[in-house]
C-alpha positions in Angstrom: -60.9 -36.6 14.0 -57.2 -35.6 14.9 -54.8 -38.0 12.9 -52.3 -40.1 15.6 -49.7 -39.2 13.1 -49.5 -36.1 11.9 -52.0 -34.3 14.2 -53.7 -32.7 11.5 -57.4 -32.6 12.4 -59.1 -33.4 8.8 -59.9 -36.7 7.6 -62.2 -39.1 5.9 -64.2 -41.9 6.7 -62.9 -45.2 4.5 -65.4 -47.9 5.9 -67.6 -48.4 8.4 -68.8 -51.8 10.1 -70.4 -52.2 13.4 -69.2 -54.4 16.5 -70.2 -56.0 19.1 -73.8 -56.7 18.2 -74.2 -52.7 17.5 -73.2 -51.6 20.3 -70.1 -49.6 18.7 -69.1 -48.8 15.6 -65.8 -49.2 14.1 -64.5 -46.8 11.6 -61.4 -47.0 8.8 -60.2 -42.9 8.6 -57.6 -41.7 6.1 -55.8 -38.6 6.8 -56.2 -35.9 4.2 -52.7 -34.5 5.0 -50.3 -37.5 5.3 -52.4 -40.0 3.5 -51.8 -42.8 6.3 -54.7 -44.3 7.6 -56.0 -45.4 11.5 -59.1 -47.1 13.0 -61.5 -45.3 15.3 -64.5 -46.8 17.6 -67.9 -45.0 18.0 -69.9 -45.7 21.6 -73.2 -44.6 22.7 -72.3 -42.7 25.9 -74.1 -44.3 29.0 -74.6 -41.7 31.5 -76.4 -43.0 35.1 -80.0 -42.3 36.4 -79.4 -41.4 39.5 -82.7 -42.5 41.4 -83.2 -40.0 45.0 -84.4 -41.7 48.0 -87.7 -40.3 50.0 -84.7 -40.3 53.0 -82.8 -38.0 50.4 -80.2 -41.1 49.8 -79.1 -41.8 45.9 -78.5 -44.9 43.9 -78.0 -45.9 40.8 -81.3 -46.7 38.7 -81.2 -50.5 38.9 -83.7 -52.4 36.3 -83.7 -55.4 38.4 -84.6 -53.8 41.3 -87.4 -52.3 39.0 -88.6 -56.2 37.0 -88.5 -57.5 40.9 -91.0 -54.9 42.2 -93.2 -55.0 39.2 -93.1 -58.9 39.5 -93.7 -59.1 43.3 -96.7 -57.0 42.6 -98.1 -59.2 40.0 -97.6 -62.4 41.6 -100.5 -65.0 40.8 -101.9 -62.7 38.2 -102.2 -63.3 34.4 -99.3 -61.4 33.7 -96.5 -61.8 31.3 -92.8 -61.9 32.3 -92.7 -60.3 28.3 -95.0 -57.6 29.6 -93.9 -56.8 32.5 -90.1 -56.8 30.9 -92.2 -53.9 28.6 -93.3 -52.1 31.4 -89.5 -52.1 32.4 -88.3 -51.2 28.7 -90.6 -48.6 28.1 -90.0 -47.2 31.5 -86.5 -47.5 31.7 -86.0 -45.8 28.3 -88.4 -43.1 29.4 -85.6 -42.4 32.3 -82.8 -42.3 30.0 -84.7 -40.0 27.3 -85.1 -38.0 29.4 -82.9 -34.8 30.1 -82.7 -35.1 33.7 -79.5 -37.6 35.2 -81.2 -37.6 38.8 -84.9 -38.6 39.5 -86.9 -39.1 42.6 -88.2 -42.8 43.2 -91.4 -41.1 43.5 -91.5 -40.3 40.1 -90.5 -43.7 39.1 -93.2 -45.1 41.6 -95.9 -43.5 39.6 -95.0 -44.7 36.3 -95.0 -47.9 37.5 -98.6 -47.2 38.8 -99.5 -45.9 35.7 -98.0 -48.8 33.3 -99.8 -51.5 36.1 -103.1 -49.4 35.9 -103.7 -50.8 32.6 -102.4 -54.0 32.8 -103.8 -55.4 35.6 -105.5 -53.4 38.6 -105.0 -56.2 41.2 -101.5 -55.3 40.6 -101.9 -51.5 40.6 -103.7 -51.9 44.3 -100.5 -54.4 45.3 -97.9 -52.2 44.5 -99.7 -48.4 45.3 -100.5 -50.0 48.8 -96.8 -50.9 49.3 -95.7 -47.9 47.1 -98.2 -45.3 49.4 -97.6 -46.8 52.6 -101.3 -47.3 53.3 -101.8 -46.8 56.6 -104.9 -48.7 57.3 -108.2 -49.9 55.2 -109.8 -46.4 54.8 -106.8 -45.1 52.4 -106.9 -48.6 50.4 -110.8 -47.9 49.9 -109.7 -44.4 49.0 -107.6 -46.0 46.4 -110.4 -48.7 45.7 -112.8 -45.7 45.0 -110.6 -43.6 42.9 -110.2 -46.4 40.1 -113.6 -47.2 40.4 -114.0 -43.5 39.7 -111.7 -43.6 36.9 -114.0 -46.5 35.1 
């Protein structure tokens, strides 16, 4: 770390504490070269998911937007606001793992299908049927037969 003093690039960690509930961390430096000492702040860099459209459009990934389709989907089911709020977790931090910055919402569709496929499969049908656009009642029995299938 370059000291604001003498510009010399060497020094040494004094203390170390962390703020804001973890979220940075706040560090005491000495410079080896003038002695004089100064306060740095260490962040966790944030970049966006970019989430791309099926019309080609992008957003920002938006977890609410995420929780509120999950929810919708399991409406009068014996779900969990705590699991579907781990559906969200696991999935959001899947997204931000990963090394890509921009992914399509088809991608992010199927994990939902495939987190809902084990929780509840009332859901699952709710949201692919929505999610896949089913046309009419032969592709929901299509759907129907492949988790039966699956079973």
């Amino acid at each position: 770390m370059k000291c604001p003093f003498c510009g010399i690039e060497e020094s040494k960690v004094i203390d170390s504490r962390p703020t804001d509930e973890g979220e940075r961390i706040r560090r005491r430096r000495e410079c080896t070269s003038c002695g004089k000492r100064f306060t740095t702040y260490e962040i966790i860099e944030n970049v966006p998911v970019i989430v791309v459209k099926k019309d080609k459009s992008r957003e920002t990934f938006d977890r609410n937007k995420l929780f509120n389709g999950i929810l919708r989907a399991c409406e009068k089911r014996p779900v969990s606001i705590e699991t579907i709020d781990k559906m969200v977790d696991s999935i959001e931090a899947a997204l931000q793992n990963s090394l890509d910055r921009e992914v399509t919402s088809v991608h992010i569709g199927e994990m939902v299908m495939d987190k809902l496929k084990g929780v509840d499969e009332v859901a699952y049908v709710r949201f692919a049927s929505v999610y896949r656009q089913f046309k009419d009642i032969n592709t929901f029995m299509d759907e129907l037969a492949k988790l039966l299938s699956e079973k």
